[in-house]
C-alpha positions in Angstrom: 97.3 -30.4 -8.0 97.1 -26.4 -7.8 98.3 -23.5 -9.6 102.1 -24.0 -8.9 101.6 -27.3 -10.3 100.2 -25.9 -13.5 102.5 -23.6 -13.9 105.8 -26.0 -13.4 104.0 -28.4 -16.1 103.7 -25.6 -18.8 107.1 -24.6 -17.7 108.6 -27.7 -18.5 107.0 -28.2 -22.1 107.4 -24.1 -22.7 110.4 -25.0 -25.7 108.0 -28.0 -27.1 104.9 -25.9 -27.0 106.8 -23.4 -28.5 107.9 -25.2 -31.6 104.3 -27.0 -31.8 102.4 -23.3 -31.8 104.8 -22.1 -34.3 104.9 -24.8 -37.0 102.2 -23.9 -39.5 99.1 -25.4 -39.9 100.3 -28.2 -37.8 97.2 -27.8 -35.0 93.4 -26.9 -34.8 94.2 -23.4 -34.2 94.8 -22.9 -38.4 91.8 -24.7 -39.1 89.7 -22.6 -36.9 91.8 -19.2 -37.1 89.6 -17.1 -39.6 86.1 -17.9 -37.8 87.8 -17.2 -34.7 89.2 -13.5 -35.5 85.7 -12.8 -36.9 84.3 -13.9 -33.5 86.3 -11.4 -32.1 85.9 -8.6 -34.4 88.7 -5.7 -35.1 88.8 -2.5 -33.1 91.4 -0.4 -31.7 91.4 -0.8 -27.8 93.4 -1.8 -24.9 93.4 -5.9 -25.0 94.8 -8.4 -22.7 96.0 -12.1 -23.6 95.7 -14.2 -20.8 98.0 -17.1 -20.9 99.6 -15.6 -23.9 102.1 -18.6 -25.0 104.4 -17.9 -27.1 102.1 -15.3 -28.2 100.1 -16.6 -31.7 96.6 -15.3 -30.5 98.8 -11.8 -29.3 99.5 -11.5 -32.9 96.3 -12.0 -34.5 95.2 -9.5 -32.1 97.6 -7.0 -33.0 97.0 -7.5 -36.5 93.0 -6.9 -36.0 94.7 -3.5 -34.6 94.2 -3.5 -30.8 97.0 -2.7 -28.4 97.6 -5.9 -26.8 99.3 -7.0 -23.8 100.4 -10.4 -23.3 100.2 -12.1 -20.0 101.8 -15.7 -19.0 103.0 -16.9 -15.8 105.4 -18.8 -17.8 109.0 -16.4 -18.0 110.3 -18.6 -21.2 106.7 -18.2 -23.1 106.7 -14.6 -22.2 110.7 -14.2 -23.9 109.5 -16.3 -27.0 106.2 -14.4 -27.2 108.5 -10.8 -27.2 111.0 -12.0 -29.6 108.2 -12.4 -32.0 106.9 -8.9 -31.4 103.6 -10.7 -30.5 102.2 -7.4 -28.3 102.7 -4.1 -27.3 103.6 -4.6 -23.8 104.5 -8.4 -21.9 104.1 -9.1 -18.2 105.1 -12.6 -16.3 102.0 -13.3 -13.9 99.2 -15.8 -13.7 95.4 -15.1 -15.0 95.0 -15.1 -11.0 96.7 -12.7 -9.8 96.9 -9.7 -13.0 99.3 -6.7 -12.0 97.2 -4.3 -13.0 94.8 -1.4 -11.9 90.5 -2.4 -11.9 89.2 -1.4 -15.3 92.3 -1.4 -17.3 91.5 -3.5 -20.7 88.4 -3.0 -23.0 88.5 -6.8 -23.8 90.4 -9.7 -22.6 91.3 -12.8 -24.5 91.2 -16.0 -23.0 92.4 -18.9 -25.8 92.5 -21.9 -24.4 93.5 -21.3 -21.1 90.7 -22.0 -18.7 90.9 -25.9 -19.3 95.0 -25.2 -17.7 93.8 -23.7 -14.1 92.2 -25.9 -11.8 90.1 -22.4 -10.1 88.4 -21.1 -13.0 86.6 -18.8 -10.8 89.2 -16.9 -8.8 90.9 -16.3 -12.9 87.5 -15.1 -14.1 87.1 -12.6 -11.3 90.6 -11.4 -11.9 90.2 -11.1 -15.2 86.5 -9.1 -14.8 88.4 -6.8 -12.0 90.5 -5.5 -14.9 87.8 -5.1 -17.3 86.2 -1.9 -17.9 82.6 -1.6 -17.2 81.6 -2.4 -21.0 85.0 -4.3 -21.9 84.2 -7.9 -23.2 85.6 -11.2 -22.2 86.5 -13.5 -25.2 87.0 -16.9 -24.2 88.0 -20.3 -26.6 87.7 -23.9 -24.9 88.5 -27.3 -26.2 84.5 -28.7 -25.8 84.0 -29.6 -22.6 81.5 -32.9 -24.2 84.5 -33.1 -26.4 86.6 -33.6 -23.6 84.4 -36.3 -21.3 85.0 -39.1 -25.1 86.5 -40.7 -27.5 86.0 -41.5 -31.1 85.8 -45.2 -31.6 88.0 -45.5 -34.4 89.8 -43.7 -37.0 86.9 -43.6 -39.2 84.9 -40.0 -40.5 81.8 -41.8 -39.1 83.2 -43.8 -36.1 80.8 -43.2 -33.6 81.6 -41.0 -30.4 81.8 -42.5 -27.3 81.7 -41.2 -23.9 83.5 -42.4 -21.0 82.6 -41.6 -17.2 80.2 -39.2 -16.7 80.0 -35.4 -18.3 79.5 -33.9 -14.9 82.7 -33.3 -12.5 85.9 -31.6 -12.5 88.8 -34.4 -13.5 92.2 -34.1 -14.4 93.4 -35.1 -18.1 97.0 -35.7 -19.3 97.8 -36.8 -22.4 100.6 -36.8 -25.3 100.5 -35.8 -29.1 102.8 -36.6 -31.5 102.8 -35.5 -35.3 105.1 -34.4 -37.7 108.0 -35.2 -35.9 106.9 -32.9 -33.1 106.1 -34.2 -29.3 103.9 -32.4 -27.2 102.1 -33.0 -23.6 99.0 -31.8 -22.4 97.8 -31.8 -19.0 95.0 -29.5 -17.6 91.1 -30.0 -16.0 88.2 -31.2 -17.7 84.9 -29.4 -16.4 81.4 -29.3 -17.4 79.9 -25.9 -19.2 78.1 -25.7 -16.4 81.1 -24.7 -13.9 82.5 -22.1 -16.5 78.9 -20.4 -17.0 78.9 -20.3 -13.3 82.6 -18.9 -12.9 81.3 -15.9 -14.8 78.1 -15.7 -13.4 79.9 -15.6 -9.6 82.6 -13.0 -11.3 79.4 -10.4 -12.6 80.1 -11.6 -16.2 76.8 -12.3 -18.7 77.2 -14.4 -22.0 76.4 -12.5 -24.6 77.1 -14.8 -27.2 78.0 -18.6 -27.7 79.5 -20.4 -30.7 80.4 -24.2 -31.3 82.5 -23.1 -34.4 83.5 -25.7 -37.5 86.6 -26.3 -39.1 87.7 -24.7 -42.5 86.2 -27.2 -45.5 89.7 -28.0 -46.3 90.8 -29.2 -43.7 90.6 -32.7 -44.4 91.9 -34.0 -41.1 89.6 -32.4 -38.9 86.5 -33.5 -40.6 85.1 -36.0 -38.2 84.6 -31.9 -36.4 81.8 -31.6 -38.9 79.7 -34.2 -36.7 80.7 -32.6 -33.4 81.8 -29.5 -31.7 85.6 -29.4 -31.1 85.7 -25.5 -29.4 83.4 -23.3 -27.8 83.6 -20.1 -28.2 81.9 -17.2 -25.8 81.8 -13.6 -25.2 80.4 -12.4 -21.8 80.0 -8.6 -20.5 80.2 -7.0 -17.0 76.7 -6.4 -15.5 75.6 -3.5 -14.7 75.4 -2.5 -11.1 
């Protein structure tokens, strides 16, 4: 596997990912969506997506009232994400190689993306070279302990088991279907350790760390209550 090969898989589910993103409330992401924009906070600066999608997270960003531009190496997410007016501005490139100048965003966004590349740290040092000096990295992940188990059964307290060992990078595929609506998932499952590294080695400090809960009422995400399903950071270029 490499970044080609990440790319053709999210090229070929682009229309299903598509329709899953955009049918409401159907994922985490509505469950989590409030506590997430307050994470980020509103302002008024220049923001970049990375691995925009169709462009959800582009929106919310917009709407806190930055001027966002939306980045995907995916063409067909890139022309879904500008038929919704998600951003200002859309680009069709890879978190690894960003077509821009060195200091160009005062925050970039990364929503569930880093679990998709398999080298996290060549896309966090891409993403810190277009940072300004006191811009702000907002990253989301699926859990990496979330990632390395299983609940045992269907149950609100079935226990959580997990499988293999926590440490090492592996490869996860997988399919989801609800509400009439298919989807597959395929990306790398990695300790916290390697991402705290990735923006250690990229000149990046976390300045803060959230392992957020789901909104009360939603009822099937409860078992989320017992364990972290995200985790949220925010890191800032060193100085020097």
């Amino acid at each position: 596997m490499n970044g080609q090969d990440d790319k053709d898989h999210w090229t070929r589910v682009a229309a299903d990912w598509i329709r899953w993103a955009r049918a409401p409330g159907h994922d985490a992401f509505w469950a989590y969506r409030d506590a997430l924009l307050a994470f980020i906070g509103s302002g008024t600066g220049d923001v970049l997506d990375v691995g925009c999608g169709e462009g959800r997270v582009s929106r919310e960003l917009k709407a806190l009232g930055y001027r966002v531009t939306a980045l995907d190496p995916v063409a067909e997410m890139i022309e879904a994400a500008r038929q919704a007016d998600s951003a200002d501005a859309y680009v069709v490139a890879g978190g690894d190689a960003i077509p821009f100048e060195d200091g160009r965003f005062d925050k970039a966004v990364a929503y569930n993306v880093l679990m998709d590349v398999q080298d996290v740290p060549a896309t966090v040092k891409e993403i810190r070279r277009v940072l300004k000096p006191g811009g702000e990295l907002i990253v989301s992940l699926v859990h990496p302990f979330r990632d390395r188990g299983r609940f045992a059964g269907p149950e609100l307290d079935a226990p959580f088991m997990l499988e293999g060992s926590y440490f090492g990078i592996e490869r996860f595929e997988g399919m989801e279907e609800r509400d009439g609506l298919r989807m597959d998932f395929a990306g790398w499952s990695q300790p916290l350790e390697s991402y705290a590294a990735a923006l250690e080695d990229a000149g990046l400090a976390i300045t803060a760390l959230r392992e957020p809960l789901p909104a009360p009422e939603t009822a099937g995400l409860r078992r989320y209550n017992r364990i972290p399903l995200f985790l949220w950071l925010k890191a800032r270029p060193l100085a020097g």
